[in-house]
Each structure stands twice: as structure tokens, then as C-alpha cells.
N, C-alpha and C positions, 0 to 999 in steps of 0.2 A: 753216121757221124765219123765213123774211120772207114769206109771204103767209097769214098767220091772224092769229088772233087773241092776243096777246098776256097770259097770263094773263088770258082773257076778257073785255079791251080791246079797242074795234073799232080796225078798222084803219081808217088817215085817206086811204084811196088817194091815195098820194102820185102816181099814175103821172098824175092827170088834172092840166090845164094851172090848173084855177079853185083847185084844192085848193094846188098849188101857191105860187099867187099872192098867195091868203090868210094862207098861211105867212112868204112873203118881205114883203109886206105890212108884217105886225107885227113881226118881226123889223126893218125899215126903220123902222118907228115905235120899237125902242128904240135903233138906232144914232142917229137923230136925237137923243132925248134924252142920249144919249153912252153907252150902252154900247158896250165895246170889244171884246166875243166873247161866246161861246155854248161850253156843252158840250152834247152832242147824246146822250142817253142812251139807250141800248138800240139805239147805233145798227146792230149787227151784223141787228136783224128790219128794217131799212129796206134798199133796193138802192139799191146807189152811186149810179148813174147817176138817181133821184129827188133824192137828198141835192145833186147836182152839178146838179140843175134849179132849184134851190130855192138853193143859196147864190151860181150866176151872179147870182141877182135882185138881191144885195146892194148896198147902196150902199157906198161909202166912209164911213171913220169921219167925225164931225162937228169938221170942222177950226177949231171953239172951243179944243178940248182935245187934236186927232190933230195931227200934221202930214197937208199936204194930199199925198192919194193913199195913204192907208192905209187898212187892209182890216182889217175884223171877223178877229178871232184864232177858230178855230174847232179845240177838238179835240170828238175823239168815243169813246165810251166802245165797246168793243168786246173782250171777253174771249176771248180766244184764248191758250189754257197748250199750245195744240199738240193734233192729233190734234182740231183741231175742222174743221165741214164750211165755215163761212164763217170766212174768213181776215181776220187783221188790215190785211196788205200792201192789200186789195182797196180798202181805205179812205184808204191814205197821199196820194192828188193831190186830196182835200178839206179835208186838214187834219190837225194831231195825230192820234194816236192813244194812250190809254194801254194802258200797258206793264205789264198787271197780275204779270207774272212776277216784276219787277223788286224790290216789295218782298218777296214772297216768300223770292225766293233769297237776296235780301240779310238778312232774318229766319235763314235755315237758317246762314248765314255768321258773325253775331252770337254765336249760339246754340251755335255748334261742331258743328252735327247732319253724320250721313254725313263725318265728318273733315275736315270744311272749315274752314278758317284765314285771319286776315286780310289775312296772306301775298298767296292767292291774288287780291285784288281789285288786282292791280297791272296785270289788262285788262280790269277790268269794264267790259262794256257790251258792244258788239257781238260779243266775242271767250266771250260767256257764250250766245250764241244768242238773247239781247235783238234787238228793232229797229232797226233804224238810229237814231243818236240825233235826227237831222234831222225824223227823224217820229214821233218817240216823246214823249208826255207821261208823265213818270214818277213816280211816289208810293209812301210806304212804307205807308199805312194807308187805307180810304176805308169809307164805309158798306156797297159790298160786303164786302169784306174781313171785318166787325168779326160779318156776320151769316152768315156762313160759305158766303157765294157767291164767287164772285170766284175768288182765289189760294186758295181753302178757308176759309183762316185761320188755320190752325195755328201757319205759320212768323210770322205777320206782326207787325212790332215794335209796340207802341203806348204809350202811355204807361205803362200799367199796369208795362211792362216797366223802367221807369226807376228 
């Protein structure tokens, strides 16, 4: 799951130091012009410890528009509904993580599906078997979602539902 090829994507061998550097590189090149973060997609086929080679390099945001000593906002896209072999926690001391369960269950909840009621959301979030919320980036709909990857799709609210 992280050492091939990615829907017959090559892999960008994150493990060498030049490949790297390239990466942090241009990433430095948009913090300078003021980008404030990054989403990091598919990040569950990368290993942590390349992802944590690559975001040390970072600079601080560009203190035109940051206060001085802020850091690029980083989460990273990583589906984990449970019962997968790379876990989301594995990714939490790089940054976000989203929290693809989260619109889900809250779709099932909406919905009244398995006799859930709004009652019950008086501990949503950690008390639901969600992520810590410290490291959870959370949403109720995203392009996985809508193409039936992701949380599936089934539960998840969208506009359509309005």
C-alpha cells in the first residue's frame, strides 16, 4: 500500500534525501509567496517518517501576512473507517488528519438510519469512536465521498439533501 505504484502512478521515492528536498523546495517557494498550508492527498501510500522528512524542511509562514513563527497548517487525507492496515493515529505528529467517518455517521444520524436520533449527539466526537479532535480535520462531504470512495457515500449529507 505504500511501496508501489499508485493507480499506476510512479512512486516519487520519497525515502532519498534529493527527492526530498525538491519537494520541500517548492513547497518553500509557496510559503514564501503566502501560502498558509497544504493538504497532502493519498497520504495513507506515503510513510510517515518521509512525510516528517519533507515537512522538517519547511519554512515559517511569510510574516507579511503570518505572525512571526508560524508554521504551514498541514492536514493530510488518510481514510481509515476501521479495520484498515495503515492507520490514521500513524499520521497524527504531522498534522491533521481527516476524519472521513465523521460526516458519515453524522448522515446516518440526520437520516434517522439504525434508530439513531439527535438525542444522541450530545457526545459527538470522541465518545462516537471519531479521532481525537486535536487531530482530526472534519467535513461532511468531499470529492471522495460524492464518488463513492471514501465514507462510501451512502450516508453522507450534500446539498442535494437540503
Amino acid at each position: 500500500i505504500r511501496d508501489c505504484r499508485l493507480v499506476s502512478l510512479l512512486d516519487l521515492a520519497l525515502q532519498k534525501d534529493y527527492v526530498r528536498g525538491k519537494i520541500a523546495e517548492y513547497l518553500n517557494h509557496l510559503v514564501e509567496l503566502g501560502v498558509a498550508g497544504f493538504r497532502v492527498d493519498a497520504s495513507k501510500h506515503m510513510w510517515p517518517g518521509d512525510m516528517e522528512a519533507i515537512f522538517q524542511q519547511l519554512n515559517n509562514l511569510n510574516t507579511r501576512w503570518f505572525s512571526k513563527g508560524s508554521k504551514p497548517f498541514i492536514y493530510q487525507e488518510v481514510i481509515d473507517l476501521g479495520g484498515e492496515p495503515v492507520k490514521s493515529s500513524q499520521y497524527f505528529g504531522l498534522g491533521r488528519v481527516t476524519e472521513f467517518k465523521y460526516g458519515a455517521k453524522l448522515g446516518t444520524v440526520v437520516r434517522r438510519w439504525n434508530g439513531e436520533k439527535m438525542a444522541y449527539l450530545r457526545n459527538w466526537g470522541e465518545g462516537w469512536a471519531f479521532m481525537p479532535s486535536d487531530r482530526a480535520l472534519v467535513f461532511v462531504d468531499n470529492h471522495d465521498n460524492q464518488r463513492g470512495q471514501g465514507a462510501d457515500g451512502s450516508s453522507i449529507l450534500t446539498f442535494w439533501d437540503s
